[in-house]
KOLFI-704857 format. One record per residue: residue number from 0; residue in three letters; chain; z, x, y of N, C-alpha, C, O in turn. Coordinates in steps of 0.1 Angstrom, whole numbers. Example, Ala and Ser with C-alpha at 12.3 -4.5 7.8 and 13.67 -1.06 7.14 Angstrom:
<recs>
REC   num   residuo   cadena    n.c3    n.c1    n.c2   ca.c3   ca.c1   ca.c2    c.c3    c.c1    c.c2    o.c3    o.c1    o.c2
REC     0       ALA        A      78     132     -57      78     123     -45      78     132     -33      85     142     -33
REC     1       SER        A      71     128     -22      71     137     -11      79     129       0      80     134      11
</recs>
This chain:
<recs>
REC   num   residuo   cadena    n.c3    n.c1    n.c2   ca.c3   ca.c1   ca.c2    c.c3    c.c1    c.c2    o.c3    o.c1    o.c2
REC     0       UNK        A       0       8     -12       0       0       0       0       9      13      -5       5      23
REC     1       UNK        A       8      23       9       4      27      25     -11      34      29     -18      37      39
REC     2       UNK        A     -11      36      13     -28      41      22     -38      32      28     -46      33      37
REC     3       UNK        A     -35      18      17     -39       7      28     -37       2      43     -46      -3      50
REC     4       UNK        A     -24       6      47     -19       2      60     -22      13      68     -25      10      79
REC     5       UNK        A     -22      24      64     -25      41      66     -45      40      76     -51      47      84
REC     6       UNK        A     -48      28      69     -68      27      65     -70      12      75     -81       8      77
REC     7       UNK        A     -59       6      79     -59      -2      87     -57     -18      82     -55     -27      89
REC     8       UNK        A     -57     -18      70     -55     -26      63     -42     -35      67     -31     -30      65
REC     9       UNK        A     -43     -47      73     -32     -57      71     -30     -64      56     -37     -72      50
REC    10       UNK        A     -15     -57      53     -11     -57      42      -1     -72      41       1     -76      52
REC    11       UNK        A       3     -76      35      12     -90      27      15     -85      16       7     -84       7
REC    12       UNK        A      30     -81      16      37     -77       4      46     -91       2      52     -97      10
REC    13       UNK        A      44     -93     -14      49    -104     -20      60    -101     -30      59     -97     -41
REC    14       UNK        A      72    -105     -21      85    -100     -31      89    -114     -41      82    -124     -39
REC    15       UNK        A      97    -114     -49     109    -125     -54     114    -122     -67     111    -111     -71
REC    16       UNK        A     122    -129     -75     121    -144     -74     133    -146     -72     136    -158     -74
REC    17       UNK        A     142    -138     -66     159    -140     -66     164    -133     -53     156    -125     -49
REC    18       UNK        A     174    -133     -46     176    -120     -34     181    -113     -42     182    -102     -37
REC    19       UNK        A     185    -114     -53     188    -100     -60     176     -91     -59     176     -80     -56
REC    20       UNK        A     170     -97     -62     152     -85     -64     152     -81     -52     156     -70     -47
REC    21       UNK        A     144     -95     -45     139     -91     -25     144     -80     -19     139     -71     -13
REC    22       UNK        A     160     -84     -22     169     -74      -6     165     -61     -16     168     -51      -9
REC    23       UNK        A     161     -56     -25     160     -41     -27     148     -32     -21     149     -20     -19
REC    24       UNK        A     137     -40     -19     124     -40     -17     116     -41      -3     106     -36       1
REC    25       UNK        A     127     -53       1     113     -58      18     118     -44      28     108     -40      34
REC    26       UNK        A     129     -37      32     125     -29      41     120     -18      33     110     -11      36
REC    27       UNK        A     124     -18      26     112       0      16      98      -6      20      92       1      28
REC    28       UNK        A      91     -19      17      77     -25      19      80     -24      34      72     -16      39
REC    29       UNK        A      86     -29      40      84     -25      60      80     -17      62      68     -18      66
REC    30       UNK        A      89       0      58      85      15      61      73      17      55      65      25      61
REC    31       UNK        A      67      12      42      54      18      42      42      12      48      31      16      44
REC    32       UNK        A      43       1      59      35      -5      63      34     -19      58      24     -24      64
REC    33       UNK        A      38     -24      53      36     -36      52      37     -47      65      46     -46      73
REC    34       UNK        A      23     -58      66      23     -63      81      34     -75      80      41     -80      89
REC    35       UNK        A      33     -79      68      40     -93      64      52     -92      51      49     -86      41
REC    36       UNK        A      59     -95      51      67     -99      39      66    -116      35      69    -125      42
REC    37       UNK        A      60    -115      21      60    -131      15      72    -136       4      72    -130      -7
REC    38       UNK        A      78    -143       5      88    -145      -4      80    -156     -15      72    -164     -12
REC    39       UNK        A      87    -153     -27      82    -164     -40      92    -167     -48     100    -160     -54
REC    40       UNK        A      93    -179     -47     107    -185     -57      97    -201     -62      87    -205     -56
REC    41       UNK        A     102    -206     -71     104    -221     -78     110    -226     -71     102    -234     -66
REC    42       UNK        A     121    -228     -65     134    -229     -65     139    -226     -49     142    -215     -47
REC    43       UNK        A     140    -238     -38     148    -239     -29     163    -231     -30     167    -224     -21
REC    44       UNK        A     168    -232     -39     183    -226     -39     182    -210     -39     191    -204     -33
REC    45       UNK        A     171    -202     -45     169    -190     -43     156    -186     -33     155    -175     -29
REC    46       UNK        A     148    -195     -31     137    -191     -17     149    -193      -4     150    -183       3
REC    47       UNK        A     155    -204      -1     163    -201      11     171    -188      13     171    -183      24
REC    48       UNK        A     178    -181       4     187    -174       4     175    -158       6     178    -149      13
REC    49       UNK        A     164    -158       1     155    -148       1     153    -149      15     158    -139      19
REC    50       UNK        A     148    -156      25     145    -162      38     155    -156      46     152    -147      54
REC    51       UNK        A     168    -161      45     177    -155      56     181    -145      51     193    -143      55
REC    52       UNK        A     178    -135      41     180    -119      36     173    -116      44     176    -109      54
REC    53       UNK        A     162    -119      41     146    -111      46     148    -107      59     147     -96      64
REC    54       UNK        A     149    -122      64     145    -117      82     160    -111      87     159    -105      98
REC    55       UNK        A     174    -111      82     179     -99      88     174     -82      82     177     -71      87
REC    56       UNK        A     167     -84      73     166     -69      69     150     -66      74     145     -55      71
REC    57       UNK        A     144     -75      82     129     -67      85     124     -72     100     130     -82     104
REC    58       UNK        A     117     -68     108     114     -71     120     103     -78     117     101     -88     124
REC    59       UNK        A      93     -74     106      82     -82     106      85     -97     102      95    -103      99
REC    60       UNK        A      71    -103     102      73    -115     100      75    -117      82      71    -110      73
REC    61       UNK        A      83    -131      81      83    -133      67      81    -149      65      87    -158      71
REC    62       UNK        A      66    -152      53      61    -164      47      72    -164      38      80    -155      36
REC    63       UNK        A      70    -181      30      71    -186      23      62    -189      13      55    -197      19
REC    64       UNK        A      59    -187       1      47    -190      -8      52    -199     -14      59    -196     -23
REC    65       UNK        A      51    -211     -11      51    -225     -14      46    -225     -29      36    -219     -33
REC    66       UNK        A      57    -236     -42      49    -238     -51      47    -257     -53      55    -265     -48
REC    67       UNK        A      39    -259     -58      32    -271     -59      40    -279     -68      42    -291     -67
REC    68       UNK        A      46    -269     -78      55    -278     -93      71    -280     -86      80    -282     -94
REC    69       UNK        A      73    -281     -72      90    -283     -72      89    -298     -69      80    -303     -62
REC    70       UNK        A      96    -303     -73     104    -319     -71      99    -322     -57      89    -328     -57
REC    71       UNK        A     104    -318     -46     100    -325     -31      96    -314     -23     103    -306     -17
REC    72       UNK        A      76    -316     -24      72    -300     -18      73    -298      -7      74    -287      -2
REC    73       UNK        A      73    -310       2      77    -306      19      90    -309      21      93    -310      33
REC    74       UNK        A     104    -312       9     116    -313      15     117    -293      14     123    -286      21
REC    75       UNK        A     107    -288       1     111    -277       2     108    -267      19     117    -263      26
REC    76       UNK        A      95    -267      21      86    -266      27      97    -265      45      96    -257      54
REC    77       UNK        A     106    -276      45     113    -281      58     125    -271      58     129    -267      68
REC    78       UNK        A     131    -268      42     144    -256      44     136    -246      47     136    -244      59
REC    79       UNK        A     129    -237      41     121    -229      43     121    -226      59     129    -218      65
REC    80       UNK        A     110    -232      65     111    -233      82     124    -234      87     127    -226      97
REC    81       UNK        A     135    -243      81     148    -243      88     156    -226      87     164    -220      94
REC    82       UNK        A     147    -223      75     160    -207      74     155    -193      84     159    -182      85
REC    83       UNK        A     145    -200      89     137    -186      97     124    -186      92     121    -176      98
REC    84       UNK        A     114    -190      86     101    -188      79      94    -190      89      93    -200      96
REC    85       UNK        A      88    -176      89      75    -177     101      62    -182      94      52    -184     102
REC    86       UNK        A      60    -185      86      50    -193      84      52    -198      69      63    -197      64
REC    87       UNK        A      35    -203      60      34    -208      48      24    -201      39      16    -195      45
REC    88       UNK        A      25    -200      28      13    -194      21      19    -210      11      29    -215       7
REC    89       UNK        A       3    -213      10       1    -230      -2     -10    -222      -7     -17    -215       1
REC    90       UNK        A     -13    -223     -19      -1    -225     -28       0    -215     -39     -10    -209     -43
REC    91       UNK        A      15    -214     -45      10    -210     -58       3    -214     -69      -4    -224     -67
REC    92       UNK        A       3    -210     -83      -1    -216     -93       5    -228     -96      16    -231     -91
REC    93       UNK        A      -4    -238    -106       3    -247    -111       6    -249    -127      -2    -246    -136
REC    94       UNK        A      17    -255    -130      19    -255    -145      32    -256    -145      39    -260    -136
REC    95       UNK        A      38    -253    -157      28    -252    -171      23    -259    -176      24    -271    -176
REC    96       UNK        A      12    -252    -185      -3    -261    -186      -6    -255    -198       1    -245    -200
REC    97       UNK        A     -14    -259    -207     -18    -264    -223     -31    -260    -222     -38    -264    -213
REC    98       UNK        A     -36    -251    -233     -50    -255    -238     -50    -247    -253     -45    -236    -254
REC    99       UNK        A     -55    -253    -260     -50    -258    -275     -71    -256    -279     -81    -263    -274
REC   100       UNK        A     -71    -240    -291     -82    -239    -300     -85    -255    -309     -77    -261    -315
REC   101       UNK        A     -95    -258    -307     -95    -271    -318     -94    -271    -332     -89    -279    -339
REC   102       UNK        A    -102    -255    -333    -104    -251    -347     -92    -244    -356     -91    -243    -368
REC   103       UNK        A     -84    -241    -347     -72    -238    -354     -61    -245    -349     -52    -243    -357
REC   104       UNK        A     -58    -252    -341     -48    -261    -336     -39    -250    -325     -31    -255    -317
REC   105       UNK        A     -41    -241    -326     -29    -231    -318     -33    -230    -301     -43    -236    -296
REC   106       UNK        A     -26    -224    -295     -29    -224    -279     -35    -211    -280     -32    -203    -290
REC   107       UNK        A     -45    -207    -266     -47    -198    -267     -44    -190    -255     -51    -182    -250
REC   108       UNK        A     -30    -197    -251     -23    -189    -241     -15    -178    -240     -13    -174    -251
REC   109       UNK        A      -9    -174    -233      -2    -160    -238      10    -157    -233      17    -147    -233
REC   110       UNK        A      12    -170    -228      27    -173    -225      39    -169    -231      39    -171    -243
REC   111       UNK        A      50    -166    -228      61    -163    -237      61    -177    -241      61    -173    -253
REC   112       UNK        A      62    -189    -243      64    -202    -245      52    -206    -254      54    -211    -265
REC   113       UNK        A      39    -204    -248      29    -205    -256      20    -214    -246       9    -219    -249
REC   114       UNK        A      25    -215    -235      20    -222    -218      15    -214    -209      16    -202    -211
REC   115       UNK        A      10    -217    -200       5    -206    -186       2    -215    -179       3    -227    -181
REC   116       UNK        A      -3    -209    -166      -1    -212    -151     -16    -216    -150     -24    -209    -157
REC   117       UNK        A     -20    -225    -143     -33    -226    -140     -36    -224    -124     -31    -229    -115
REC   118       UNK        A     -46    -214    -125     -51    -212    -109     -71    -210    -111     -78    -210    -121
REC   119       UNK        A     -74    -209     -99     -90    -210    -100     -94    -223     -92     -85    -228     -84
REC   120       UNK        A    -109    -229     -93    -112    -241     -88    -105    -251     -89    -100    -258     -79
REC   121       UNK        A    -103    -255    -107     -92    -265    -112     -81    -273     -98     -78    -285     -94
REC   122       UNK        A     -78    -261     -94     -63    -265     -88     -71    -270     -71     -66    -280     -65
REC   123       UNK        A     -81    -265     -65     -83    -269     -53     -81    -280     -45     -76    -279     -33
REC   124       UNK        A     -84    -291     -51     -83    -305     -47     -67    -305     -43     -62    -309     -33
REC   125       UNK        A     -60    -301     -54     -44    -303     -54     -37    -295     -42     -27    -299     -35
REC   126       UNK        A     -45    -283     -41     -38    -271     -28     -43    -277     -16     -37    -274      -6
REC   127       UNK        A     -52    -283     -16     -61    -290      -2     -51    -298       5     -49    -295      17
REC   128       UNK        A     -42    -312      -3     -36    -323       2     -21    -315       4     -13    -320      11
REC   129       UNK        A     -20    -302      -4      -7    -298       3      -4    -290      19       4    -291      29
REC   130       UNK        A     -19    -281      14     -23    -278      30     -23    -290      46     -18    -288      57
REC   131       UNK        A     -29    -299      42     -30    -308      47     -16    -312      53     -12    -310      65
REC   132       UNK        A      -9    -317      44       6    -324      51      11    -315      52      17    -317      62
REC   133       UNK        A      14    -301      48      18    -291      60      17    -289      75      24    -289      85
REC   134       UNK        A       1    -286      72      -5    -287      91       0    -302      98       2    -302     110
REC   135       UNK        A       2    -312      91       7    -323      94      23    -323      99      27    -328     109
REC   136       UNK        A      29    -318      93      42    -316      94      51    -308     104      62    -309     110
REC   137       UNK        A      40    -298     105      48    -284     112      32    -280     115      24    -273     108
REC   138       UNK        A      30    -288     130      13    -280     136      14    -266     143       4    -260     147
REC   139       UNK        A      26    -261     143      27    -247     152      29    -236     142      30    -224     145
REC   140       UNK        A      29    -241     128      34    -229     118      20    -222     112      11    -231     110
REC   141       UNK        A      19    -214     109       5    -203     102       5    -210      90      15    -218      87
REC   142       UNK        A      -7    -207      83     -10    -213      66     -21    -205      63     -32    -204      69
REC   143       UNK        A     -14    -198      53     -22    -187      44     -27    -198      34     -22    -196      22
REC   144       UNK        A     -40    -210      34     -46    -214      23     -47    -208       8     -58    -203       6
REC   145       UNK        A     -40    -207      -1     -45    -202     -12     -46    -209     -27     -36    -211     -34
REC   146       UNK        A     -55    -211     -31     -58    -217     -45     -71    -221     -43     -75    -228     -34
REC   147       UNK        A     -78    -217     -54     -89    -221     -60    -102    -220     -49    -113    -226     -50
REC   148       UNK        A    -100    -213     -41    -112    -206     -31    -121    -199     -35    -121    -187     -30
REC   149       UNK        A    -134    -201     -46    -139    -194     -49    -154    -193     -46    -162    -187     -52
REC   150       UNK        A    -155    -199     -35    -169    -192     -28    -166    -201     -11    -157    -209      -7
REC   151       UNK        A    -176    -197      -5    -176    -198      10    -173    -217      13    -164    -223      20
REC   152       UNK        A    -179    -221       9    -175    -235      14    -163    -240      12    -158    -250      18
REC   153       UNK        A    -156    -230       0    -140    -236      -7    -132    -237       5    -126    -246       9
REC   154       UNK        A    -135    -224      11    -130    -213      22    -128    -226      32    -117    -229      37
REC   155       UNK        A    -144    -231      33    -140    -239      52    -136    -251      49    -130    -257      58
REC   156       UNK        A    -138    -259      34    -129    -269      38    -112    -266      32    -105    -275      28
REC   157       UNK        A    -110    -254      32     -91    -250      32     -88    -246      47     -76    -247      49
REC   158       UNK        A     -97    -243      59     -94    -244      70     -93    -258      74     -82    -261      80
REC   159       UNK        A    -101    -267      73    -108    -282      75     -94    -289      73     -89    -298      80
REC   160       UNK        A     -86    -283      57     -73    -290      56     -63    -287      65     -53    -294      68
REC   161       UNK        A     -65    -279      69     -57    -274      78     -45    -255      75     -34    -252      77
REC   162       UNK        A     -56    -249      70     -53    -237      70     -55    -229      82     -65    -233      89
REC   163       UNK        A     -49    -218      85     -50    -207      97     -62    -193      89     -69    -186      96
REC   164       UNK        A     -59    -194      76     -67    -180      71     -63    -186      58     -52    -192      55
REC   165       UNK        A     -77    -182      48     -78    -182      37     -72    -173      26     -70    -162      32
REC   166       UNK        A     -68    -172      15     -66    -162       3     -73    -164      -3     -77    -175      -6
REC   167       UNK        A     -77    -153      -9     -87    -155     -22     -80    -146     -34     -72    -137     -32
REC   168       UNK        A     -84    -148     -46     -76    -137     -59     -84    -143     -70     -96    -140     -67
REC   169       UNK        A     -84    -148     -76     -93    -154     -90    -110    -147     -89    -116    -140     -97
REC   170       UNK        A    -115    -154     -75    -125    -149     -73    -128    -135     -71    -136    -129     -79
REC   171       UNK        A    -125    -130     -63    -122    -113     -65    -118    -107     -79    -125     -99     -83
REC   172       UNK        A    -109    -110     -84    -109    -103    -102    -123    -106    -103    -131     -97    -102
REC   173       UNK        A    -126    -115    -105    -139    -124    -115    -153    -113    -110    -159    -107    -119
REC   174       UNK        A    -155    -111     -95    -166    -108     -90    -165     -98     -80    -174     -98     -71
REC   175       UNK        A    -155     -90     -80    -156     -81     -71    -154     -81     -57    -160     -89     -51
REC   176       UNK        A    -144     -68     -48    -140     -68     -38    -151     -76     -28    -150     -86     -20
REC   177       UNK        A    -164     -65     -31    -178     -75     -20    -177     -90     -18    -180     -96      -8
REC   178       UNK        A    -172     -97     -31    -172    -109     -27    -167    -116     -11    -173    -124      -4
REC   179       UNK        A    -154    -109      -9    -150    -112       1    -150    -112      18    -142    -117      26
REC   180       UNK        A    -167    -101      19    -173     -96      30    -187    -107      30    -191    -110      41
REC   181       UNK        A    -192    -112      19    -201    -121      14    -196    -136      17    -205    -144      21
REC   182       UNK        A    -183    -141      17    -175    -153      17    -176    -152      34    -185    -159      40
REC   183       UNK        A    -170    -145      40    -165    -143      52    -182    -145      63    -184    -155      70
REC   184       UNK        A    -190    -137      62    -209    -140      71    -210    -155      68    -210    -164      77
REC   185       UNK        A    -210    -158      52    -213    -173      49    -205    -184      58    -209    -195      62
REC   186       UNK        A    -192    -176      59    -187    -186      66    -189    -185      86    -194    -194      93
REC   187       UNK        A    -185    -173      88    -190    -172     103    -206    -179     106    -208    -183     117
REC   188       UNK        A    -213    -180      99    -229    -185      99    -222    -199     100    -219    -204     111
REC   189       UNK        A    -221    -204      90    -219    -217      91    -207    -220     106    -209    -230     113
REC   190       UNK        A    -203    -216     106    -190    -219     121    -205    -214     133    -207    -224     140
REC   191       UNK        A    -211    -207     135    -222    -206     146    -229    -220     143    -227    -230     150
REC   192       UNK        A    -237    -219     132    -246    -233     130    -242    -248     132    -250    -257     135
REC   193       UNK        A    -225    -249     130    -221    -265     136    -215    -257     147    -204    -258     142
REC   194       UNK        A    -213    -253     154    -209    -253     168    -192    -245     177    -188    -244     188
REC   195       UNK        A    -187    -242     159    -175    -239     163    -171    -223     166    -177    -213     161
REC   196       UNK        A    -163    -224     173    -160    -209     178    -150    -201     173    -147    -189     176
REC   197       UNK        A    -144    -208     163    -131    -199     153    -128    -210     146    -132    -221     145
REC   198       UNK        A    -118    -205     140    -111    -213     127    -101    -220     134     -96    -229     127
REC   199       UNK        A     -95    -218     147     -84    -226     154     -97    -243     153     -94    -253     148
REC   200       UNK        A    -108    -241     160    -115    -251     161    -118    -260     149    -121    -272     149
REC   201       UNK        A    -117    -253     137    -116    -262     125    -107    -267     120    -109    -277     115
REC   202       UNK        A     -92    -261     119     -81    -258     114     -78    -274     114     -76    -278     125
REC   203       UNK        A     -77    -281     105     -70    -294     104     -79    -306     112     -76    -316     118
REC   204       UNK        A     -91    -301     109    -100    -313     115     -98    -325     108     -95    -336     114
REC   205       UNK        A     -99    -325      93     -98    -338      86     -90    -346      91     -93    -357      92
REC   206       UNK        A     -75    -341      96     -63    -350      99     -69    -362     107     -66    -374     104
REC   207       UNK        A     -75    -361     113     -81    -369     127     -85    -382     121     -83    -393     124
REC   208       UNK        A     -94    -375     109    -103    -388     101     -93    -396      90     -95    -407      85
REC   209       UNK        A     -87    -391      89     -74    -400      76     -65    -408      79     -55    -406      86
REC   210       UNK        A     -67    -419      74     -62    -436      84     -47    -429      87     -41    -420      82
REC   211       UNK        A     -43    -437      96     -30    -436     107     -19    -440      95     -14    -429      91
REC   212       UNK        A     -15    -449      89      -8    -456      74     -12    -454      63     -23    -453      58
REC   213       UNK        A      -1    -453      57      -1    -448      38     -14    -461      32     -13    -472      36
REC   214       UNK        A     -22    -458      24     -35    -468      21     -30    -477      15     -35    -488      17
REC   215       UNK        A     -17    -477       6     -12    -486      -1      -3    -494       6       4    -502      -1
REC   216       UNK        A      -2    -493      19      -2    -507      30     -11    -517      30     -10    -529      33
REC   217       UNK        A     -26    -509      24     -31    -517      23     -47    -510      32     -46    -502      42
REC   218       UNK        A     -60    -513      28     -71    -509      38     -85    -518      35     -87    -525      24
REC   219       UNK        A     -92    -517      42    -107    -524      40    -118    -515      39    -118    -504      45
REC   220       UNK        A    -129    -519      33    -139    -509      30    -151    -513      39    -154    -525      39
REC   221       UNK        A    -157    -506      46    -171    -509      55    -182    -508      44    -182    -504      33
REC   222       UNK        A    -189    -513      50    -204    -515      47    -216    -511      56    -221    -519      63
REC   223       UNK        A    -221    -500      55    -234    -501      63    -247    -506      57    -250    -499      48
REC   224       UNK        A    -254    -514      58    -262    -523      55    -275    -511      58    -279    -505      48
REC   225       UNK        A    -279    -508      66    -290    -497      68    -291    -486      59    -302    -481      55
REC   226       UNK        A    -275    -480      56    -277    -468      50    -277    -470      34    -279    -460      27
REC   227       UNK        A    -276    -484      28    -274    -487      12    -287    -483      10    -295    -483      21
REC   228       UNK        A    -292    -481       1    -304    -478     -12    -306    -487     -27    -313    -485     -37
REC   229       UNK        A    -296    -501     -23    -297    -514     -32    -294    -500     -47    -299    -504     -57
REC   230       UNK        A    -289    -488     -48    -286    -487     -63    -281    -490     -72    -283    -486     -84
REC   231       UNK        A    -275    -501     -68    -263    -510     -76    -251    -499     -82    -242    -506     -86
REC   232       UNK        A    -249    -487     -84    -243    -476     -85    -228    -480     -84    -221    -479     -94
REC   233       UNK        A    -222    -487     -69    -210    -491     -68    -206    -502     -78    -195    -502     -84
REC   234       UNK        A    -218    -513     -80    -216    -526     -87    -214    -521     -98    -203    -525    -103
REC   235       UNK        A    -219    -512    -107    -217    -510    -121    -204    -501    -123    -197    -500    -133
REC   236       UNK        A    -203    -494    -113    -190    -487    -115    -176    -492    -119    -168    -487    -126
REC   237       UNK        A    -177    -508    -107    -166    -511    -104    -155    -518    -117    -158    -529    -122
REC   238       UNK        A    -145    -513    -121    -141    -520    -131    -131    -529    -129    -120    -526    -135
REC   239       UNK        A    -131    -539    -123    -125    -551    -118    -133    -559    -115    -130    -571    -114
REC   240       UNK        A    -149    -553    -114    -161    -564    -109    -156    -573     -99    -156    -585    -100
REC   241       UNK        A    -151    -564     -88    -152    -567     -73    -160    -573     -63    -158    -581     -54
REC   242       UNK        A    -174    -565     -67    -182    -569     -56    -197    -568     -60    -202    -560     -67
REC   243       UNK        A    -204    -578     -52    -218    -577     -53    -226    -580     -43    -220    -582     -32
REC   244       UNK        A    -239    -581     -42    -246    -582     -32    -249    -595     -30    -249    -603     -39
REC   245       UNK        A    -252    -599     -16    -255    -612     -16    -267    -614     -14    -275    -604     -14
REC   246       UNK        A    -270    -626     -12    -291    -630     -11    -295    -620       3    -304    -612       4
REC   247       UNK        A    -289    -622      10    -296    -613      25    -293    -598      22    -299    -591      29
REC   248       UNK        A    -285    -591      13    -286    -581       9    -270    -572      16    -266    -560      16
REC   249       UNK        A    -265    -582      21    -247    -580      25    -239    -578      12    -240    -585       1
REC   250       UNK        A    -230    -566      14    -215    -563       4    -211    -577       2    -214    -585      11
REC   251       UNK        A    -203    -580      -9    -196    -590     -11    -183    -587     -15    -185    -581     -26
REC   252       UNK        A    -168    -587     -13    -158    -580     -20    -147    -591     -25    -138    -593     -17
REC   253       UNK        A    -146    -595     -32    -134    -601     -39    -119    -592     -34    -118    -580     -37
REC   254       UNK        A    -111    -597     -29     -98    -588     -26     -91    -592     -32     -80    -588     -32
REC   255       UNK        A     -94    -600     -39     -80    -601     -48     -78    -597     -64     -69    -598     -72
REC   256       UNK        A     -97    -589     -64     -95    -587     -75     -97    -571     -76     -93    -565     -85
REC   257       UNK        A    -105    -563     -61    -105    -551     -59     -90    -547     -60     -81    -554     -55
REC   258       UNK        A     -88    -537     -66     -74    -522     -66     -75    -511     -57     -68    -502     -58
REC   259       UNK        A     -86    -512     -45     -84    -504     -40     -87    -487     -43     -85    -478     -35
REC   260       UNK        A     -93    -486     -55     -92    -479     -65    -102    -462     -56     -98    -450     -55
REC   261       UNK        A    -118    -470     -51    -121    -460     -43    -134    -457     -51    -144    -454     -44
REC   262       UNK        A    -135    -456     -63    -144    -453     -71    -160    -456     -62    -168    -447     -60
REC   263       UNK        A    -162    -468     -58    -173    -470     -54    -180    -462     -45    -191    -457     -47
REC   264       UNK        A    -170    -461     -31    -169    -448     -21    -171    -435     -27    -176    -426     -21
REC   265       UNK        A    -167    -435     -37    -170    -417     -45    -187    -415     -52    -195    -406     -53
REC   266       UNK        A    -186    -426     -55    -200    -430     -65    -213    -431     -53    -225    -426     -56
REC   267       UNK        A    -211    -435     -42    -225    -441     -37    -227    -430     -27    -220    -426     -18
REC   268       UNK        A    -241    -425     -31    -244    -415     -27    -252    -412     -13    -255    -401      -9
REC   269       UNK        A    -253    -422      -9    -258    -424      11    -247    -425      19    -249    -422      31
REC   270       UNK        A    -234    -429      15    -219    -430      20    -220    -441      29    -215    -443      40
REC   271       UNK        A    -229    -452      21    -230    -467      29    -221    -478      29    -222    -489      34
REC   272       UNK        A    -209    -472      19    -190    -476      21    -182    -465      20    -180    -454      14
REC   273       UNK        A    -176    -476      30    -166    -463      36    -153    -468      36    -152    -479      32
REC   274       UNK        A    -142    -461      41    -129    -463      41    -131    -470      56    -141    -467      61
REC   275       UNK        A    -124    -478      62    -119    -482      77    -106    -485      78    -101    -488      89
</recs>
């Protein structure tokens, strides 16, 4: 690490899982350069206690590496910030997770248990909505996006959720350091070509578009009549057989027998329903 920091490299040393470990480690990682200290725990009762170690023993700043598998991820997320956490890294891995040879019945994981952690694309979707109510939560705190970023678009919509800067790791083992000078043009290109001037300008754009109340208050679905393609795509999907077309070529929706469910909106491929 110091010849990294030595080479100009802003470094993120990632200590844990107990302050027994951390306090031995984050100022030795200070003196050799390290820009950041990241703490990693499961576990609120030993991430808080890492937190207010940390920042009496280092000047730099010190994250929180958020994990996805605890009981209440933004009750965690809120001690964290309460103990001094200058920012977030979302997320860690998720698990434990199963995948079982068919032909012999055994797992082919390497777990001491016989389980492992899943990280890669898999998890994206899942790290997206945590990023999300973070930036939601706490708009002045940094977010180190990380999970399942494995090529340049992963990248902008983990800003889009509302990240400050990307992590990448899966994809790098997989394909090499270049990857990540290749990720970074694709993405500055695309930030010239729609119009934006940095990643502050994207950083939590979706929030804007995501109804004001929880959906299971309740919501309605639009119709654009110009942009349908009559595929019937939604109608066959639907499994409540909600809705159909009428003679003038208008949505029709039964509400009492739609769930709300969304499927149709996912399925139709001109985006001629929508959420409202």
């Amino acid at each position: 690490m110091k010849k990294a920091a030595d080479a100009g490299v802003i470094c993120i040393a990632s200590v844990g899982h107990t302050v027994e470990e951390s306090s031995q480690y984050v100022e030795k990682l200070e003196e050799q350069g390290a820009s950041v200290i990241e703490v990693v725990s499961y576990d609120k009762d030993t991430m808080v206690p890492m937190i207010l170690d940390a920042k009496k023993r280092v000047k730099i700043p010190v994250v929180a590496k958020l994990s996805p598998n605890v009981p209440d991820f933004m009750e965690m997320a809120k001690a964290c910030k309460e103990a001094g956490a200058d920012g977030f890294t979302a997320c860690d891995s998720i698990g434990p997770t199963l995948k079982i040879d068919i032909e012999t019945g055994k797992s082919v994981l390497d777990g001491a248990s016989g389980y492992g952690w899943l990280t890669g694309s898999m998890i994206r979707p899942i790290i997206l909505q945590k990023v999300c109510e973070l930036r939601k939560a706490f708009p002045d705190m940094p977010i180190i996006g990380l999970g399942g970023v494995t090529k340049w678009q992963d990248g902008v919509e983990m800003i889009m959720a509302g990240a400050n800067y990307i992590g990448v790791c899966s994809t790098v083992i997989m394909n090499g350091y270049p990857v990540i000078q290749k990720m970074n043009q694709a993405i500055d290109s695309f930030m010239e070509s729609h119009g934006y001037q940095s990643y502050d300008d994207m950083s939590g754009i979706v929030i804007s578009t995501l109804p004001k109340e929880d959906l299971h208050d309740g919501f309605s679905m639009g119709f654009d009549k110009e942009k349908c393609k009559y595929c019937d795509k939604c109608i066959q999907v639907c499994p409540y057989v909600a809705r159909k077309f009428d003679e003038d070529g208008n949505m029709e929706v039964w509400k009492e027998e739609c769930r709300q469910c969304g499927l149709c909106i996912s399925m139709c491929p001109t985006g001629a329903i929508y959420y409202c």
